[in-house]
C-alpha positions in Angstrom: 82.0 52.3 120.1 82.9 54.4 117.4 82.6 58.4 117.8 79.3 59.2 115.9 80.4 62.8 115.9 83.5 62.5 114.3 82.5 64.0 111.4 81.2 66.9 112.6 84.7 67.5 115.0 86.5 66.8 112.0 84.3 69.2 110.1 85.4 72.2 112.9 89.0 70.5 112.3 89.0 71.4 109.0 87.2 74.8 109.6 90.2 76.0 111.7 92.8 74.9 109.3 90.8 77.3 106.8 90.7 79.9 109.1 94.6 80.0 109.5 94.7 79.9 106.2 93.1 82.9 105.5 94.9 84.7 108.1 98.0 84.0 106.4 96.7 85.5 103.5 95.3 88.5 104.7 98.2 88.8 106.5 100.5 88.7 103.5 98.6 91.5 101.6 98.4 93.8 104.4 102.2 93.3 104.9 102.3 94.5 101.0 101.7 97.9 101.9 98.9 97.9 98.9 98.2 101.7 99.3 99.6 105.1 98.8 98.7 108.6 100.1 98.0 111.6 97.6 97.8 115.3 98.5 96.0 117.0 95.9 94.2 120.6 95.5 90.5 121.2 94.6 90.9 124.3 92.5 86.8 123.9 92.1 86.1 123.8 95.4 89.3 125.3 96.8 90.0 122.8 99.7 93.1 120.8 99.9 92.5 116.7 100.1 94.5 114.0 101.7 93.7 111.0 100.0 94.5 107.3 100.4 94.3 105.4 97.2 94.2 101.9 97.1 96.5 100.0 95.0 95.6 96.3 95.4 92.4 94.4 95.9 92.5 91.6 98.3 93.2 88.1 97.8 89.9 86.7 95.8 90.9 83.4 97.2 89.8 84.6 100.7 86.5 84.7 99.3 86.6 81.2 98.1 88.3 79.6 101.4 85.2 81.8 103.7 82.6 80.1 101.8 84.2 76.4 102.1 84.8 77.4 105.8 81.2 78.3 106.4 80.2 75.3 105.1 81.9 73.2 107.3 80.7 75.1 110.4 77.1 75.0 109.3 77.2 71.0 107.9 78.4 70.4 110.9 75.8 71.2 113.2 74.1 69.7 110.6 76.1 66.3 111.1 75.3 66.5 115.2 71.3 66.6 114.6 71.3 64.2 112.1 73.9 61.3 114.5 71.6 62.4 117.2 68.2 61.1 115.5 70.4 58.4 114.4 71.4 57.1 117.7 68.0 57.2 119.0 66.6 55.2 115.8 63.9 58.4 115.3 63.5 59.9 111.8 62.7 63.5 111.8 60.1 64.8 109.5 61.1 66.4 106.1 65.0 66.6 106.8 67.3 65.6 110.0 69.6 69.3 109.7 70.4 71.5 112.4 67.2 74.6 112.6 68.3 77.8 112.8 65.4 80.0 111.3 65.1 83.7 110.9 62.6 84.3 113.9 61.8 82.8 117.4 58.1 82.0 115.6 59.5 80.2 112.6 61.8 78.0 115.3 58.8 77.2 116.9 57.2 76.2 113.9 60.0 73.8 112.7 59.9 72.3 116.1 56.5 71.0 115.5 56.3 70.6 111.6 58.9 68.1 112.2 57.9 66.6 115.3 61.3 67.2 117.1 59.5 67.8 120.4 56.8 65.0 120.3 60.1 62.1 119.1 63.1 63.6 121.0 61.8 66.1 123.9 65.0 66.3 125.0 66.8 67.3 121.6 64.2 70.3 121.3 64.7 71.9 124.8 68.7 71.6 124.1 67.6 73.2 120.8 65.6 75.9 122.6 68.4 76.7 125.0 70.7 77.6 122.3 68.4 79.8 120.5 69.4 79.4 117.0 67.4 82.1 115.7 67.8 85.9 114.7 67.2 87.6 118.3 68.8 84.9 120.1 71.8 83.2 119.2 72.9 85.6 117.3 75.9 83.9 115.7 74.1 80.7 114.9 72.1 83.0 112.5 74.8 84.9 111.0 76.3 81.7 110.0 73.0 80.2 108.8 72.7 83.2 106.8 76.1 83.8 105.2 76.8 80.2 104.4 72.9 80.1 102.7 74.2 84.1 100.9 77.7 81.9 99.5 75.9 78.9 98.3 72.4 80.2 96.6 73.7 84.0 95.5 77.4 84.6 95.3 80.6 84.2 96.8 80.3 85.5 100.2 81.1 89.1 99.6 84.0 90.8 101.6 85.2 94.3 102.1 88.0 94.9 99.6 89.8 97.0 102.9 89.0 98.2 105.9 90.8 100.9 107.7 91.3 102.0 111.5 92.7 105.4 110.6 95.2 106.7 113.6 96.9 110.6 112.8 97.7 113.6 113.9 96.8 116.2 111.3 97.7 119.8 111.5 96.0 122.6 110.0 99.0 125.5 109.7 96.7 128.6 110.5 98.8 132.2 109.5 97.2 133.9 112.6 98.6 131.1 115.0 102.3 130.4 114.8 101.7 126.6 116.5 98.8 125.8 114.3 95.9 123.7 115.2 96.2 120.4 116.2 93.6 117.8 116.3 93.5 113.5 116.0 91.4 111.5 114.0 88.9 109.1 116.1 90.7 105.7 116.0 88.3 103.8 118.2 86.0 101.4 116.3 86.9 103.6 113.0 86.7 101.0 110.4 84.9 101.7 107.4 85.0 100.7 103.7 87.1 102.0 101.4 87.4 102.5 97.5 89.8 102.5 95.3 90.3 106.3 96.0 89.6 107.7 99.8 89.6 111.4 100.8 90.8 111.1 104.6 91.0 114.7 105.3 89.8 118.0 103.5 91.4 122.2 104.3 89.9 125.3 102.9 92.8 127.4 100.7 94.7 128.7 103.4 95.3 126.5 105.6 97.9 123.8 105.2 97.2 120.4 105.7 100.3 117.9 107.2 99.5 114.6 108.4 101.6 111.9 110.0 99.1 108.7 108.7 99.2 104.9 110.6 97.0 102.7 108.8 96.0 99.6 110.2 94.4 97.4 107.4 91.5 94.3 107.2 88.7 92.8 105.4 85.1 92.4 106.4 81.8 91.1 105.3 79.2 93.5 103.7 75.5 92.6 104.0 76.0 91.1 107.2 72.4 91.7 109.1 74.1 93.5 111.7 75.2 97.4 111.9 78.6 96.4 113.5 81.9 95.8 111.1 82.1 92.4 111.1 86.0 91.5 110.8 86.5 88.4 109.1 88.9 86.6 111.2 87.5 87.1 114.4 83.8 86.0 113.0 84.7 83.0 111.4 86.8 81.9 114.9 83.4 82.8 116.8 81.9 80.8 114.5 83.6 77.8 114.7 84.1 78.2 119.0 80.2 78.0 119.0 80.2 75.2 116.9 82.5 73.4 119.1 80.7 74.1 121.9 77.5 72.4 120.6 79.1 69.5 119.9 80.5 69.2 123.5 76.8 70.2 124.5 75.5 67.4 122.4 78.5 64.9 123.2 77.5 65.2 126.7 73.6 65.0 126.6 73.0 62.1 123.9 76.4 60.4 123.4 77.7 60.0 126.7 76.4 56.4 127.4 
C-alpha cells in the first residue's frame, strides 16, 4: 500500500531543505561583518556615545524562503487531516485542514461545527491531546499564525539584526587612577536594532573605551509572544513538531 502521508513527510522534507538554506544565508551576512562602531560627542547634551551603525540590511530573500517554509509546515498538517478522513471514507464538514484556532473555546467549536467528534472520535481526542490552540500548543499556533500573517498581509516580517551585546566598557574617572569598570548584560540581550544604535552614553568627563563582541541574527517581529523569537531555531521547532504529528498520526490511523 502506498504511504498516504507521503506528502505531508515530503512537505517537512522540503521544509528542512529551506531551513538550511536560510541558515546559509544568514550565515553569510553575519560573516560580512555588516556594521561599524562610531564614537561621537553630544555637544547638546554633553555625553559621549558609542554607537553601532548598521551598514547592511539582511538578505530579503530570507523573507521569501520563511514564508514558502511556513507553508510547507502548516499544509502539511493540513495534508495528515485531510489522508486521515480519506482513509476512513468520512468527509468533514466545511473543509478537511488541520484546526489550530486562536482559543481553547473556538477549538471546541470547530470540533463540533464540523462533526470531527461525532465521524472520527478518535481523530478529535488525538486533536485534543495536541492542543493546537493559543494557550496550549503553543507552537502549533505561532505557525498557524505567521504562515496566515505571510500569506493574507505581507511577507513575514523579520528583524533586520539582532544583537547579543558582550563588552567591557570603562569609564576613565580623573579621581580614580584604575577607572571604573563594569560589563554589559549578555544573557538573553537581544534586541532590535536600527540603522544607527547608541550602545553606551558618558557625561563630559569621563572617557568612554570599550572592547565590543557582537554576536549577530534575525528574528520575527509581531510574533504573539514577549520572547525574541530567533528565526532558525523557530522554524526547526516548527518543523520537529510537525514531524512528530505525523509519526503520531502514522501510528494511530495508518498503521494497519
Amino acid at each position: 500500500m502506498s504511504d498516504r502521508l507521503e506528502g505531508a513527510k515530503l512537505k517537512v522534507e522540503r521544509a528542512n531543505k529551506q531551513i538550511r538554506e536560510i541558515a546559509d544565508l544568514v550565515g553569510a551576512f553575519v560573516a560580512s561583518n555588516p556594521y561599524e562602531f562610531i564614537s561621537e560627542d553630544d555637544a547638546v547634551n554633553r555625553v559621549h556615545l558609542l554607537k553601532m551603525r548598521v551598514l547592511n540590511k539582511y538578505p530579503a530573500m530570507v523573507n521569501v524562503i520563511i514564508g514558502e517554509c511556513l507553508f510547507n509546515l502548516r499544509s502539511a498538517l493540513d495534508q495528515i487531516m485531510y489522508a486521515t478522513t480519506v482513509r476512513n471514507d468520512v468527509e468533514i464538514i466545511k473543509h478537511n485542514g488541520f484546526p489550530i484556532e486562536r482559543t481553547v473555546k473556538k477549538f471546541e467549536r470547530v470540533i463540533l461545527e464540523r462533526q470531527i467528534e461525532k465521524r472520527l472520535p478518535a481523530v478529535a481526542a488525538t486533536l485534543r491531546e495536541l492542543q493546537p490552540y493559543e494557550g496550549g500548543n503553543g507552537l502549533l499556533w505561532r505557525l498557524h499564525w505567521l504562515n496566515a500573517l505571510d500569506k493574507h498581509r505581507r511577507i513575514v516580517p523579520v528583524g533586520s539584526i539582532h544583537t547579543g551585546m558582550k563588552f567591557e566598557a570603562a569609564l576613565q574617572v580623573p579621581a580614580f587612577a584604575d577607572g571604573l569598570k563594569f560589563s554589559y548584560p549578555t544573557a538573553d540581550s537581544f534586541k532590535v536594532l536600527g540603522e544607527e544604535n547608541i550602545l553606551l552614553k558618558a557625561d563630559y568627563g569621563f572617557e568612554l573605551k570599550c572592547d565590543v563582541e557582537m554576536t549577530l541574527n534575525v528574528a520575527f517581529r509581531d510574533v504573539e509572544s514577549e520572547r525574541i523569537e530567533l528565526v532558525l531555531p523557530t522554524l526547526q521547532q516548527f518543523s520537529d513538531t510537525s514531524a512528530s504529528i505525523i509519526k503520531i498520526f502514522e501510528r494511530r490511523f495508518f498503521s494497519n
